[in-house]
FIZA-174207 format. One record per residue: z, x, y of N, C-alpha, C in turn; residue in three letters; chain. Coordinates in Angstrom, 2 decimals. Each point is the difference from the previous one (the first is absolute). Layout:
BEGIN
R     n_pz     n_px     n_py    ca_pz    ca_px    ca_py     c_pz     c_px     c_py  rest  kette
R        Z        X        Y        Z        X        Y        Z        X        Y   ALA      A
...
***
This chain:
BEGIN
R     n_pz     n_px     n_py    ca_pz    ca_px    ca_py     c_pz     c_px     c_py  rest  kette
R   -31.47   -28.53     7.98     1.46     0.06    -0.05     0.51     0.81     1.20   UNK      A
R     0.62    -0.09     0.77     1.04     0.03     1.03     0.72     1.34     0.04   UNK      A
R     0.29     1.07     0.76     0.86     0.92    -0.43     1.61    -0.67    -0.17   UNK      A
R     0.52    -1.06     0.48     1.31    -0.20    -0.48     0.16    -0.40    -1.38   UNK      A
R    -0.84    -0.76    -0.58    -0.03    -0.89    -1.22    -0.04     1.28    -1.19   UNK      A
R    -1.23     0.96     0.68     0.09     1.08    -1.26     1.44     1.05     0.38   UNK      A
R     0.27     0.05     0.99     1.48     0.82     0.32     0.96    -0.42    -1.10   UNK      A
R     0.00    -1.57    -0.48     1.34    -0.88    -0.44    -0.52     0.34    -1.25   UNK      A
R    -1.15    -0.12    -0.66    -0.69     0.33    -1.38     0.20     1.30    -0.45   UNK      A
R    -0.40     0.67     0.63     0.75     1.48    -0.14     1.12    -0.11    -0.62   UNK      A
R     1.02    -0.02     0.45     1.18    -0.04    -0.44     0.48    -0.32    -1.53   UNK      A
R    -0.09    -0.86    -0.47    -0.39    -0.45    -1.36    -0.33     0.67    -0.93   UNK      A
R    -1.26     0.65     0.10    -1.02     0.62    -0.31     1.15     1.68     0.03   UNK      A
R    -0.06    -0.23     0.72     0.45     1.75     0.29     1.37    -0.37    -1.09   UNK      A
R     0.89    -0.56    -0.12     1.17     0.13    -0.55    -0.03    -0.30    -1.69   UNK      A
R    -1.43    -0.75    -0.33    -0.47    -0.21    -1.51    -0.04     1.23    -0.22   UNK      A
R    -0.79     1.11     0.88    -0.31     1.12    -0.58     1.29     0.91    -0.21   UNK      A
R     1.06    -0.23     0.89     1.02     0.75    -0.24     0.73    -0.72    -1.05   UNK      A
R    -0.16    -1.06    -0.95     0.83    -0.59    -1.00    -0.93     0.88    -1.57   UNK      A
R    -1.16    -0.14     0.40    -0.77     0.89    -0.75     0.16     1.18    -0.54   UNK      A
R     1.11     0.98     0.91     0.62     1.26     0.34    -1.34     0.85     0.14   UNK      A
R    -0.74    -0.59     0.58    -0.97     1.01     1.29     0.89     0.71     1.06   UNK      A
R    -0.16     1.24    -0.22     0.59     0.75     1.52    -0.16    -0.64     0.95   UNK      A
R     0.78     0.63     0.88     0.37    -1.21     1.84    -1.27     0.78     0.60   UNK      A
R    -0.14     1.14     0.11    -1.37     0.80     0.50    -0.85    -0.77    -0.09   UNK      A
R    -0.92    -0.17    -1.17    -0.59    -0.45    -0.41    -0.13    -1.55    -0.13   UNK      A
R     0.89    -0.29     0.01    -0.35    -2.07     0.64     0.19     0.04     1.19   UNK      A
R     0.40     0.37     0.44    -0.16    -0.25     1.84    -1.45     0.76     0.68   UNK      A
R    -0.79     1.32    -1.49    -0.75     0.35     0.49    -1.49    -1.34    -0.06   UNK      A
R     0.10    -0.17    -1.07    -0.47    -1.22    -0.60    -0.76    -1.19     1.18   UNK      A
R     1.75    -0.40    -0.03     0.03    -1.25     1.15    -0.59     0.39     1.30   UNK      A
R     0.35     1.14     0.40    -0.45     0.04     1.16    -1.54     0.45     0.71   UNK      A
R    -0.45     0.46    -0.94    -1.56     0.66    -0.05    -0.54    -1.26    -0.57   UNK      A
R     0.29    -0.69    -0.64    -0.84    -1.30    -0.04     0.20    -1.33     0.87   UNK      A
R     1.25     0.16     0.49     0.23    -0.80     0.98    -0.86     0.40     1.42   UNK      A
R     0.01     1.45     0.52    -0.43     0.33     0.65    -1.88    -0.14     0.41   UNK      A
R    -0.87     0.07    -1.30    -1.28    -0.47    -0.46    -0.21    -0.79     0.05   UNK      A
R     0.67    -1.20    -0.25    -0.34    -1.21     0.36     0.05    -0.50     1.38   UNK      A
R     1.08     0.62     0.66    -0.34    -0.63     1.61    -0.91     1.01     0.55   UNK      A
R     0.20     1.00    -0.39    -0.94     1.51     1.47    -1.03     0.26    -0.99   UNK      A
R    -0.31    -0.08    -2.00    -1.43     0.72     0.00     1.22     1.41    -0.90   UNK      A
R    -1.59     0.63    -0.23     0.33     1.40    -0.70     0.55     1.28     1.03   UNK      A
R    -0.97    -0.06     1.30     0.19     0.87     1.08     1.08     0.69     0.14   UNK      A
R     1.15    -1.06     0.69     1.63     0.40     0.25     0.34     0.91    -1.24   UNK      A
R    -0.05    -0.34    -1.35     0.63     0.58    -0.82    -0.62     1.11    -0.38   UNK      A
R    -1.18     0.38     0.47    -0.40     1.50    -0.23     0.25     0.72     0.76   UNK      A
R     0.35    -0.25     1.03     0.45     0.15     1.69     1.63     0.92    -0.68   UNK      A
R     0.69    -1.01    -0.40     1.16     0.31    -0.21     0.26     0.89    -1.03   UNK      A
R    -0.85     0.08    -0.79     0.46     0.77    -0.77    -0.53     1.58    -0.02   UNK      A
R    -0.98     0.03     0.52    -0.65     1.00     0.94     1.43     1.04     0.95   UNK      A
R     0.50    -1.04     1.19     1.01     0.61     0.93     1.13    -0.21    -0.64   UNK      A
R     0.68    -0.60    -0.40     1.57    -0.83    -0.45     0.34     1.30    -0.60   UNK      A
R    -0.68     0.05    -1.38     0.42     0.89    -1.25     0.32     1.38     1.30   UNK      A
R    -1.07     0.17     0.38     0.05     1.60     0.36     1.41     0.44     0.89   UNK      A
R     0.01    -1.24     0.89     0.69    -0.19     1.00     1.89     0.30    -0.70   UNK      A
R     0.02    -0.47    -1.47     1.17    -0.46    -0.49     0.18     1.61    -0.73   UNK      A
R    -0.69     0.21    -0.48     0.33     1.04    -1.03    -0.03     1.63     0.93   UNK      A
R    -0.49    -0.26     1.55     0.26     1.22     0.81     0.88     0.04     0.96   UNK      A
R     0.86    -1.33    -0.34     1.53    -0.27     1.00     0.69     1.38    -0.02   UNK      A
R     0.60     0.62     0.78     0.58     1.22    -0.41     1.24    -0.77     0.21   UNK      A
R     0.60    -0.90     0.44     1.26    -0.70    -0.19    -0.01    -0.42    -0.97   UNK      A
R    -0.67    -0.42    -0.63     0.00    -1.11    -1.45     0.45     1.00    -1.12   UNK      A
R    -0.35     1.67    -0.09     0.04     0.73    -0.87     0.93     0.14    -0.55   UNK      A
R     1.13    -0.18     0.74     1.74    -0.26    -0.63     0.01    -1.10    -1.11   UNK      A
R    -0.75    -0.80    -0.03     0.24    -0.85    -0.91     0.01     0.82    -1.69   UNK      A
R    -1.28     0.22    -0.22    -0.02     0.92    -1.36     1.05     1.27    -0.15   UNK      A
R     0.25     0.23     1.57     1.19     1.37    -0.20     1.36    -0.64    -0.93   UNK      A
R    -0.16    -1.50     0.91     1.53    -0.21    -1.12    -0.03    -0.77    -0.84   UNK      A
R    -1.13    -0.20    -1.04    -0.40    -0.12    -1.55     0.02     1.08    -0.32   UNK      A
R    -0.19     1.12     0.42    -0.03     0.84    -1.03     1.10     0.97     0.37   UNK      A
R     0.90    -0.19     1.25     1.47     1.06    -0.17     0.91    -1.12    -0.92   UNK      A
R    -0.35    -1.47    -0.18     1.02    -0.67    -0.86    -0.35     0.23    -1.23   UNK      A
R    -1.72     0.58    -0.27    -0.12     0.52    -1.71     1.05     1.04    -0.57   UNK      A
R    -0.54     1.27     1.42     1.09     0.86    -0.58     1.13     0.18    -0.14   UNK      A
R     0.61    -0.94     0.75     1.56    -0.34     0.45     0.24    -0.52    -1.83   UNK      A
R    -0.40    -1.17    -0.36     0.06    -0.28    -1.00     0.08     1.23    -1.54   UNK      A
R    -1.28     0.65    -0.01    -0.21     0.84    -0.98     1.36     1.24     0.35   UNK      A
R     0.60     0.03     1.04     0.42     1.06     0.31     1.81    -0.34    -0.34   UNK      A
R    -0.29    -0.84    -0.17     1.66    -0.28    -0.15     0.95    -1.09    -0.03   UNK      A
R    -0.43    -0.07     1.99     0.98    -0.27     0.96     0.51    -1.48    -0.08   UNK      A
R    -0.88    -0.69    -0.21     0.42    -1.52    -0.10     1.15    -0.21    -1.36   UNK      A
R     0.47     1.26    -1.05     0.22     0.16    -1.21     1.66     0.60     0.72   UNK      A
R    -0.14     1.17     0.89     0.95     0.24     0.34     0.87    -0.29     1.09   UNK      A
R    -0.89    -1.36     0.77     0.77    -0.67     0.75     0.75    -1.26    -0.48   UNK      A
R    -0.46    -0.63    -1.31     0.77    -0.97    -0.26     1.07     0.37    -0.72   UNK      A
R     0.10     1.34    -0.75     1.15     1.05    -0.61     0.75    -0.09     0.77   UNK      A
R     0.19     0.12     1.23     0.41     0.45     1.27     1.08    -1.21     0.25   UNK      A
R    -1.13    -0.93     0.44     0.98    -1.43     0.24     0.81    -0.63    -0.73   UNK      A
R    -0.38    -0.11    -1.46     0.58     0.08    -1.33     1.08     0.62     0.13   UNK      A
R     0.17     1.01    -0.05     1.23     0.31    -0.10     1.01    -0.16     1.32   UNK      A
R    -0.42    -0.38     1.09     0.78    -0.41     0.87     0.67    -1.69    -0.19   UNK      A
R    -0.56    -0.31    -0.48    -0.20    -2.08    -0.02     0.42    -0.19    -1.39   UNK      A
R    -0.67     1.01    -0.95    -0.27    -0.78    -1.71     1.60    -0.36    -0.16   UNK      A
R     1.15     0.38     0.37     0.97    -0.73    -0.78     0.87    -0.75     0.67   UNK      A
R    -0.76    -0.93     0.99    -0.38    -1.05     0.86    -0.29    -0.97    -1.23   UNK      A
R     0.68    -2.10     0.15    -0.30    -0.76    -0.56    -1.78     0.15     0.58   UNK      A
R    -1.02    -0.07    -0.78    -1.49    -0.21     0.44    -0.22     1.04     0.61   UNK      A
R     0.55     1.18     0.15    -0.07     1.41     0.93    -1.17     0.79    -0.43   UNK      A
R    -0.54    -0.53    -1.77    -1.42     0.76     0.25    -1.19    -0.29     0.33   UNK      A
R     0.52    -1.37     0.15    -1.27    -0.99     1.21     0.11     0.52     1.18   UNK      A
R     1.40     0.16     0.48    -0.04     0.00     1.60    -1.33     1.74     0.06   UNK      A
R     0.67     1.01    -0.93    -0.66     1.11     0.44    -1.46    -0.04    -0.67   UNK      A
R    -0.27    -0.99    -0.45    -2.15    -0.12     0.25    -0.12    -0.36     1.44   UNK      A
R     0.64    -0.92     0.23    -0.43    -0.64     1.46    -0.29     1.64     0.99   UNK      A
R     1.53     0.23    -0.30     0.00     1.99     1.26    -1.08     0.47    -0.52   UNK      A
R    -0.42     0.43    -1.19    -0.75     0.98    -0.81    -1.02    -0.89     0.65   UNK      A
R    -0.61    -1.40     0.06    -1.83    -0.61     0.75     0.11     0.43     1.59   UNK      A
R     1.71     0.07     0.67    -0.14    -0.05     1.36    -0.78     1.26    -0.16   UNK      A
R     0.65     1.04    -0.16    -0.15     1.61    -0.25    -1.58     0.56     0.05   UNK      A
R    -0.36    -0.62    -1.63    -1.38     0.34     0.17    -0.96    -0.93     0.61   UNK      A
R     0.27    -1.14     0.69    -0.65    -0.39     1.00    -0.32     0.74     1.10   UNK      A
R     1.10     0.76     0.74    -0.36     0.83     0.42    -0.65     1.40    -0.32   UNK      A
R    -0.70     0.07    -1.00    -0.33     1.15    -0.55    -1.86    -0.64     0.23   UNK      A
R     0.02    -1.11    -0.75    -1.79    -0.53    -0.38    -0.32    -0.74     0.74   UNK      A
R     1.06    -1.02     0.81    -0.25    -0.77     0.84    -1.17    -1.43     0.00   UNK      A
R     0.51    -0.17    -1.52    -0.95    -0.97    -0.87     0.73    -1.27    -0.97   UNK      A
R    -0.02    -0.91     0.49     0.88    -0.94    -0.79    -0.38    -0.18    -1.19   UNK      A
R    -1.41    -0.21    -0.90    -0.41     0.50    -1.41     0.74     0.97    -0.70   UNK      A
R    -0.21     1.22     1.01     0.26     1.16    -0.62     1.42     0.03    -0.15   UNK      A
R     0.53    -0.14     0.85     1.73     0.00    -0.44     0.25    -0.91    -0.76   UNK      A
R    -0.32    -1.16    -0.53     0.39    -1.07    -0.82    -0.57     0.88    -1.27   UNK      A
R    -1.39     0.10    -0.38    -0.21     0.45    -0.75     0.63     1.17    -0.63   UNK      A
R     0.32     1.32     0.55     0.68     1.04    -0.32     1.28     0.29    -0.13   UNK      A
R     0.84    -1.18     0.72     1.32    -0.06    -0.36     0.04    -1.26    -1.16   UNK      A
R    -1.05    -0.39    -0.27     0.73    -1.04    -1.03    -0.63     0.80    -1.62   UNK      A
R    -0.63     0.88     0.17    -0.29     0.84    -1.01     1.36     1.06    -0.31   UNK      A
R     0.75     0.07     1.06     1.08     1.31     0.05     1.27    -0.68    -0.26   UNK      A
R     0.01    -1.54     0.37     1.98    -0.58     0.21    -0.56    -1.06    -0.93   UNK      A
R    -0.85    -0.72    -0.12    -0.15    -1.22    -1.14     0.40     0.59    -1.30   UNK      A
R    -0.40     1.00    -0.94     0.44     0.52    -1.33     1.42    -0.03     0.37   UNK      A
R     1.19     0.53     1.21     1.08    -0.07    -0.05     0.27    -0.97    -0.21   UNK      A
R    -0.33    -0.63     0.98     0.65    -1.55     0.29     0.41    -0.97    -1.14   UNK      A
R    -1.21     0.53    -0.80    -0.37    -0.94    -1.31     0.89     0.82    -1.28   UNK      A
R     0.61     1.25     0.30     0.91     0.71    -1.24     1.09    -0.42     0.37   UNK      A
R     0.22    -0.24     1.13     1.46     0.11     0.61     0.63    -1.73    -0.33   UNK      A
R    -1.18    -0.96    -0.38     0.55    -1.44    -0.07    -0.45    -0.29     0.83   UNK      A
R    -0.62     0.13     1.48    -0.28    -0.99     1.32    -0.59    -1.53    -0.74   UNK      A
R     0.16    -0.92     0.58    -0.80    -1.11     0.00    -1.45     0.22     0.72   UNK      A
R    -1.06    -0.99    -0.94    -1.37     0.76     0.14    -0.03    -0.62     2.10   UNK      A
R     0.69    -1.34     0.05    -0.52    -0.01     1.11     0.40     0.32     1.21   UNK      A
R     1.65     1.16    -0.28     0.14     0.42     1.19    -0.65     1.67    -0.28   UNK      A
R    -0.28     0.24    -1.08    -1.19     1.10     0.11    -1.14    -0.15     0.67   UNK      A
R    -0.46    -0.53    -0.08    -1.48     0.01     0.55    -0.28    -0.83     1.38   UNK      A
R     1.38    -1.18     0.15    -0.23    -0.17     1.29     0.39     0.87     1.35   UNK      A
R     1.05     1.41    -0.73     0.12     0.76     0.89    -0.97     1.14    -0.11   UNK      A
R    -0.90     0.19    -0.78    -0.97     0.92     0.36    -0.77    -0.77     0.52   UNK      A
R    -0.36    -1.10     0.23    -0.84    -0.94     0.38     0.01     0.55     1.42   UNK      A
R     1.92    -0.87     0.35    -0.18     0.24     1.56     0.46     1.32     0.52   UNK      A
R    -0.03     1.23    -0.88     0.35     1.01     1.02    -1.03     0.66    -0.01   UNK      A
R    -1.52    -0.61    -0.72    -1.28     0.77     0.37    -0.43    -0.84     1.79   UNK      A
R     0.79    -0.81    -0.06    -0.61    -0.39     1.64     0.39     0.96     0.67   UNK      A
R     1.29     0.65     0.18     0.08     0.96     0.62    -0.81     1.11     0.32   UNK      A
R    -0.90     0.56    -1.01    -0.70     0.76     0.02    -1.44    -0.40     1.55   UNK      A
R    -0.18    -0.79     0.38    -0.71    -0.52     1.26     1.19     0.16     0.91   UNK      A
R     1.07    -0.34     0.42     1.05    -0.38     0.99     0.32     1.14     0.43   UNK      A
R     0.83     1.27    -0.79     0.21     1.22     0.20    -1.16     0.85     0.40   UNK      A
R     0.29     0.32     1.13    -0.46     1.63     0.35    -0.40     1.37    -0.75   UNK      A
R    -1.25    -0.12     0.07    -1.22    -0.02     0.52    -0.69    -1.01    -1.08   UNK      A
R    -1.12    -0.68     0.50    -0.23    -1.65    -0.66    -1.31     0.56     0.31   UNK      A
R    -0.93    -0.60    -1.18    -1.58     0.00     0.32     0.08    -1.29     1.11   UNK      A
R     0.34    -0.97    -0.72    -0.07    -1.15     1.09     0.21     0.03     1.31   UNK      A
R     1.02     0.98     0.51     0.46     0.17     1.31    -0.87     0.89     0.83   UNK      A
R    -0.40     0.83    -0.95    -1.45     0.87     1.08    -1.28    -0.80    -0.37   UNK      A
R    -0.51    -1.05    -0.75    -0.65    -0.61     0.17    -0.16    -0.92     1.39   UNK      A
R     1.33    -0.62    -0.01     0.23    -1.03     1.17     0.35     0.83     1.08   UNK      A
R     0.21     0.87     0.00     0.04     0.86     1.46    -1.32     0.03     0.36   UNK      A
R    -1.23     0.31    -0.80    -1.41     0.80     0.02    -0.71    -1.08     0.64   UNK      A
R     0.47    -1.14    -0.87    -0.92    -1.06     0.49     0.68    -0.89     1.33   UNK      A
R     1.52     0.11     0.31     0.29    -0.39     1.16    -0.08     0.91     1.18   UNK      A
R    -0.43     1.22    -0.36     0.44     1.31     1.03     0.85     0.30     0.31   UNK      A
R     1.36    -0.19    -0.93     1.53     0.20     0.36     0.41     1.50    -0.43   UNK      A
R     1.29     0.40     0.62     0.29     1.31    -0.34     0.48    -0.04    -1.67   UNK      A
R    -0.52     0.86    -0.69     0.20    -0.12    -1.31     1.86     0.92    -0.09   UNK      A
R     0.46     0.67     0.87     1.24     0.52    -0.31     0.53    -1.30     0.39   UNK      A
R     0.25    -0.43     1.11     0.75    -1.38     0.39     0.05    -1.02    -1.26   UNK      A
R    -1.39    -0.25    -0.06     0.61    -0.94    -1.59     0.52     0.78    -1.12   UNK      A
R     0.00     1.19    -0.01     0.77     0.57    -1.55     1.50    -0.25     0.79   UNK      A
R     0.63     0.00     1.51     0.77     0.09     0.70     0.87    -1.61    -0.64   UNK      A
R    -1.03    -1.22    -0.05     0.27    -0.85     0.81     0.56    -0.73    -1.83   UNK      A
R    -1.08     0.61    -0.82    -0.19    -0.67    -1.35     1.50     0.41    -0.80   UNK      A
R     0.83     1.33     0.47     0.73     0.56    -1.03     0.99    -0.44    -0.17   UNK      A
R     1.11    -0.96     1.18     1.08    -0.78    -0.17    -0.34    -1.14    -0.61   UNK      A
R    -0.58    -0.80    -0.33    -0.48    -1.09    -0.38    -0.51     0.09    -1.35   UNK      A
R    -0.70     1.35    -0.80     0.35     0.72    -1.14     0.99     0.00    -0.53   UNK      A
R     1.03     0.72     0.92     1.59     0.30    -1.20     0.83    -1.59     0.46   UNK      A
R    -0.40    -1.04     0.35     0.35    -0.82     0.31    -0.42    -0.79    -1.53   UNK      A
R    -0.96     0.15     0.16    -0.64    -0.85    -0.99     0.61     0.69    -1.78   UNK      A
R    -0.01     1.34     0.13     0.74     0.30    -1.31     1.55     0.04     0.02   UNK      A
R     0.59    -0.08     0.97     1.48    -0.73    -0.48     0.44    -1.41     0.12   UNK      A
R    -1.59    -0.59     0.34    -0.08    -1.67    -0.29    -0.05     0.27    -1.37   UNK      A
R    -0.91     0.72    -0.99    -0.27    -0.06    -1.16     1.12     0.09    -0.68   UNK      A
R     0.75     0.93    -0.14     0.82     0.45    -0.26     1.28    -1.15    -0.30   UNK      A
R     0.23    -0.30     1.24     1.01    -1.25     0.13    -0.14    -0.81    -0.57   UNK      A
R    -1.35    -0.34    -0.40    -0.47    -1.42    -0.83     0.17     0.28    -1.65   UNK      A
R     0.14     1.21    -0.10    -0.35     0.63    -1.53     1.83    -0.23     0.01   UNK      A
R     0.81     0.29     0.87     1.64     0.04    -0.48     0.33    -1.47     0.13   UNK      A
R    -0.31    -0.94     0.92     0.18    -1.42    -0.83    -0.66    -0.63    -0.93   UNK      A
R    -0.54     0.56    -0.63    -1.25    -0.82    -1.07     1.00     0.51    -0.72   UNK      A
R     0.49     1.37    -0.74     0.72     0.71    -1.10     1.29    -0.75     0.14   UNK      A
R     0.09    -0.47     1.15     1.70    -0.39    -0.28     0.14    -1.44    -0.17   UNK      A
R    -1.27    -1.28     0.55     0.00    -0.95    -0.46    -0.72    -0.49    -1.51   UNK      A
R    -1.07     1.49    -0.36    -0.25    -0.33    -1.48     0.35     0.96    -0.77   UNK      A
R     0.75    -0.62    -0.72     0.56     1.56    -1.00    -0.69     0.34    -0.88   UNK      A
R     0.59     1.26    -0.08    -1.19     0.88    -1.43    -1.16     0.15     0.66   UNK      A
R    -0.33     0.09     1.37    -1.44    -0.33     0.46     0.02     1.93     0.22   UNK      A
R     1.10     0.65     0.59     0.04     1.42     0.74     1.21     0.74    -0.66   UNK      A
R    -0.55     0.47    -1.45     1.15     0.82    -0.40     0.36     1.35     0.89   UNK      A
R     0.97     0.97    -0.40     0.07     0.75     0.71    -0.14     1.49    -1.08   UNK      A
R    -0.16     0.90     0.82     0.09     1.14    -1.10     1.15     1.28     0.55   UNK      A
R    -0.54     1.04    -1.12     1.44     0.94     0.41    -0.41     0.38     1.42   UNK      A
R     1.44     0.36     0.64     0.47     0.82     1.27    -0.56     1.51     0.21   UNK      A
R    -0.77     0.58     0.56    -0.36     1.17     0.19     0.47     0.43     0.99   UNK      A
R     0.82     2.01    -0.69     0.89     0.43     1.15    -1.10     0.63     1.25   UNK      A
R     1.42     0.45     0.95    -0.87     0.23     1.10    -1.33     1.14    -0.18   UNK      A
R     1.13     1.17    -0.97    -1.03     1.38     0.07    -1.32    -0.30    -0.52   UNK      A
R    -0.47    -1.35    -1.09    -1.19    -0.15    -0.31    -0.31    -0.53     1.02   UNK      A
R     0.04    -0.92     1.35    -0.63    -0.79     0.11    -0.33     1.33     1.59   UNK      A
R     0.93     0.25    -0.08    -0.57     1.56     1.16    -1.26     0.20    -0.66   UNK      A
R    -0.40     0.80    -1.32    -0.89     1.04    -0.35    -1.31    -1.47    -0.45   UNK      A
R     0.13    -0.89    -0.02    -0.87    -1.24     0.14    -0.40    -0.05     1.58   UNK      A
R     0.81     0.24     0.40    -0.66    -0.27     1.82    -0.75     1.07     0.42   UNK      A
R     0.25     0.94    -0.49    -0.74     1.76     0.47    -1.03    -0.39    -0.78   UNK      A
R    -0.33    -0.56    -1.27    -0.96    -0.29    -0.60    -1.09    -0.83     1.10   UNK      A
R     0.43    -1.04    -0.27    -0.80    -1.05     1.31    -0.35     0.75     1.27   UNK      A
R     0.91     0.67     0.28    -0.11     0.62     1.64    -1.25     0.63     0.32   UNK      A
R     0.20     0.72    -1.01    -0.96     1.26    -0.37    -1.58    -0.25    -0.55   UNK      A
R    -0.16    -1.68    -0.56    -1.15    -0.70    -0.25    -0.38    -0.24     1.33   UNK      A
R     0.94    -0.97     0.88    -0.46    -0.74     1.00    -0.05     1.06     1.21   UNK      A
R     0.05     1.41     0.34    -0.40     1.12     1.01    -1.41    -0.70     0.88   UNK      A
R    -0.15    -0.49    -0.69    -1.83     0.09     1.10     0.56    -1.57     0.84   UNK      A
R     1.08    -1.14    -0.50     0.05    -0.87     0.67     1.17     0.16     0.86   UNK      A
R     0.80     1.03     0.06     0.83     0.24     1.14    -0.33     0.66     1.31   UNK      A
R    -1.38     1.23    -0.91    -0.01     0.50     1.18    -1.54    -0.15     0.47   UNK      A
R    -1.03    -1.43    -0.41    -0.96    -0.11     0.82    -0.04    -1.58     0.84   UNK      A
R     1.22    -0.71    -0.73    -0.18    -1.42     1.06     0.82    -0.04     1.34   UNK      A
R     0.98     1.05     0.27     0.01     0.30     0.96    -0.72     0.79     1.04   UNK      A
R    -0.61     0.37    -0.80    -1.28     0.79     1.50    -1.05    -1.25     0.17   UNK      A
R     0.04    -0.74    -0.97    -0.89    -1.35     0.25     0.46    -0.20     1.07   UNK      A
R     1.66    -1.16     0.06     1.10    -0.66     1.01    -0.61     0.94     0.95   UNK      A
R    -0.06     0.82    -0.05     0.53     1.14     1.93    -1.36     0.37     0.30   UNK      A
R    -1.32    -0.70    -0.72    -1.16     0.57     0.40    -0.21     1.44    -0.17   UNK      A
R     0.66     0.50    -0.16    -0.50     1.64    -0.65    -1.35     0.08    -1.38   UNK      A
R    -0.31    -0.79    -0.70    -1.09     0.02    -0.76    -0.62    -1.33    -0.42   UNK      A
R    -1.22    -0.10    -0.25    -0.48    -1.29     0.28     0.17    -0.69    -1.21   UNK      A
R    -0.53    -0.73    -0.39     0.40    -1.26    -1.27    -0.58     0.59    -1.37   UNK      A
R    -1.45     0.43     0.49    -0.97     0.02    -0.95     0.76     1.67    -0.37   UNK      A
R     0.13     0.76     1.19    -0.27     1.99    -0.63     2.10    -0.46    -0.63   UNK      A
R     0.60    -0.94     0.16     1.32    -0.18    -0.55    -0.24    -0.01    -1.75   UNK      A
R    -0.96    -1.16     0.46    -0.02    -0.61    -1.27    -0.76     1.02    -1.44   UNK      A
R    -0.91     0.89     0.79    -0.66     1.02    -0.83     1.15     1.14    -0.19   UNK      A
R     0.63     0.04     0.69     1.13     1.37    -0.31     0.97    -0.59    -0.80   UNK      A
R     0.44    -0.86    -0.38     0.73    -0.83    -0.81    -0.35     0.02    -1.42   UNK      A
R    -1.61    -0.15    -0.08    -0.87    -0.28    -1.11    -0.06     1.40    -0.78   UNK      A
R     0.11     1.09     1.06     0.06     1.27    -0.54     0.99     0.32    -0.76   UNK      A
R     1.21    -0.17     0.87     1.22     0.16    -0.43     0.05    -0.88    -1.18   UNK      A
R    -0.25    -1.25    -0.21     0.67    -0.88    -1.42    -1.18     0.57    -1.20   UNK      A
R    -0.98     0.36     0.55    -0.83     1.10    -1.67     0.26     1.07    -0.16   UNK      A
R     0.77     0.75     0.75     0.84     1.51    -0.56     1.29    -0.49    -0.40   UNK      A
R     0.81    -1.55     0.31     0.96    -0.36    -0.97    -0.34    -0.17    -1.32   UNK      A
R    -1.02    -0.58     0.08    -1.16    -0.81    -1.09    -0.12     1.25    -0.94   UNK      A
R    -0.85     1.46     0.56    -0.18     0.63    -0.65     1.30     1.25    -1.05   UNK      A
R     0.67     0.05     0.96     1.10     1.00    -0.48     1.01    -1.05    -0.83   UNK      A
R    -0.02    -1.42    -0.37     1.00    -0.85    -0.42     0.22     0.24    -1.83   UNK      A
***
């Protein structure tokens, strides 16, 4: 057999296993170590796994990655994703669909906090779905706006994805947090916009709730403010090159487990 013929076979094969709900790791590890044996032999793949692994797990660029799984754990346990949609809520909630619009702010928000599109879908739909769902929302402009304001969580500044594709293109990783951030708040007052004609062409879809005065929604913002400290004042030394991605991303991690811890 041919390496193109088994290239096209692959494919197939590889996507049964993902209907299976085999991890993506793991079927592509699959496919490809046996794909690989059959044209080159056992050799290559001891080869690789020998250098590859070592090679991957002593990236000192790559190390940011786990930094922001685990500053979005503590971000989570600590509060903030809890007191940023409070936040928006009461700016939007008595807005037709206004407590949709403020999940969307509340995924932009902590997108920039975890910089993980899972993770923000996941953690804001644990924090605004129980609302959504007391308040009357319709199930499917609930969940299609946590849906799409966990994309944000990749788009906004600072993005695993974006220092990935810097690492592997050799691009300046501030320039793309530079380049990625209009096109972010672009994309969430696309969301946004779409959530205020859906409520107004389907009714009953975006009730509204009470009006919150200013003085709460002040001592709600000092709340948030005062969570989000480590993201005001370390992604700008990112932007201006004053501290690097990875020692950013660890001082961040510090800061969101002494939120974590004192909460």
């Amino acid at each position: 057999m041919d390496k193109f013929t088994l290239g096209i076979l692959a494919f197939p094969v590889l996507f049964s296993m993902l209907a299976l709900r085999i991890p993506i790791g793991l079927s592509m590890l699959i496919v490809g170590c046996t794909g690989t044996i059959l044209i080159a032999g056992w050799l290559p793949i001891l080869s690789q796994v020998k250098t590859s692994a070592w090679h991957l797990f002593s990236n000192y660029s790559l190390s940011v990655i786990p930094l922001f799984l685990l500053m979005g754990n503590f971000a989570g346990k600590a509060g903030m994703s809890e007191a940023l949609f409070k936040f928006t809520g009461a700016c939007l909630g008595h807005r037709k669909g206004g407590v949709a619009m403020a999940a969307i702010g509340a995924c932009a928000g902590f997108g920039a906090i975890c910089g993980s599109s899972l993770a923000t879908a996941a953690t804001m739909g644990k924090v605004a779905l129980p609302e959504l769902r007391r308040l009357g929302y319709s199930g499917a402009l609930s969940t299609g706006t946590l849906a799409a304001g966990g994309t944000l969580g990749i788009l906004i500044p600072p993005s695993v994805i974006l220092i990935i594709y810097s690492i592997l293109t050799e691009q300046n990783i501030a320039k793309m947090f530079l380049a990625a951030f209009i096109p972010g708040i672009l994309a969430a007052l696309g969301y946004i916009l779409a959530i205020a004609l859906y409520v107004r062409f389907v009714k009953n879809s975006g009730p509204t709730k009470d009006r919150v005065g200013w003085k709460e929604r002040f001592l709600l913002f000092k709340k948030y403010l005062a969570n989000h400290f480590n993201f005001f004042d370390y992604d700008w030394r990112n932007i201006f090159r004053l501290v690097y991605p990875n020692r950013r991303r660890s001082n961040r991690s510090r800061w969101s487990r002494f939120n974590c811890h004192f909460k």
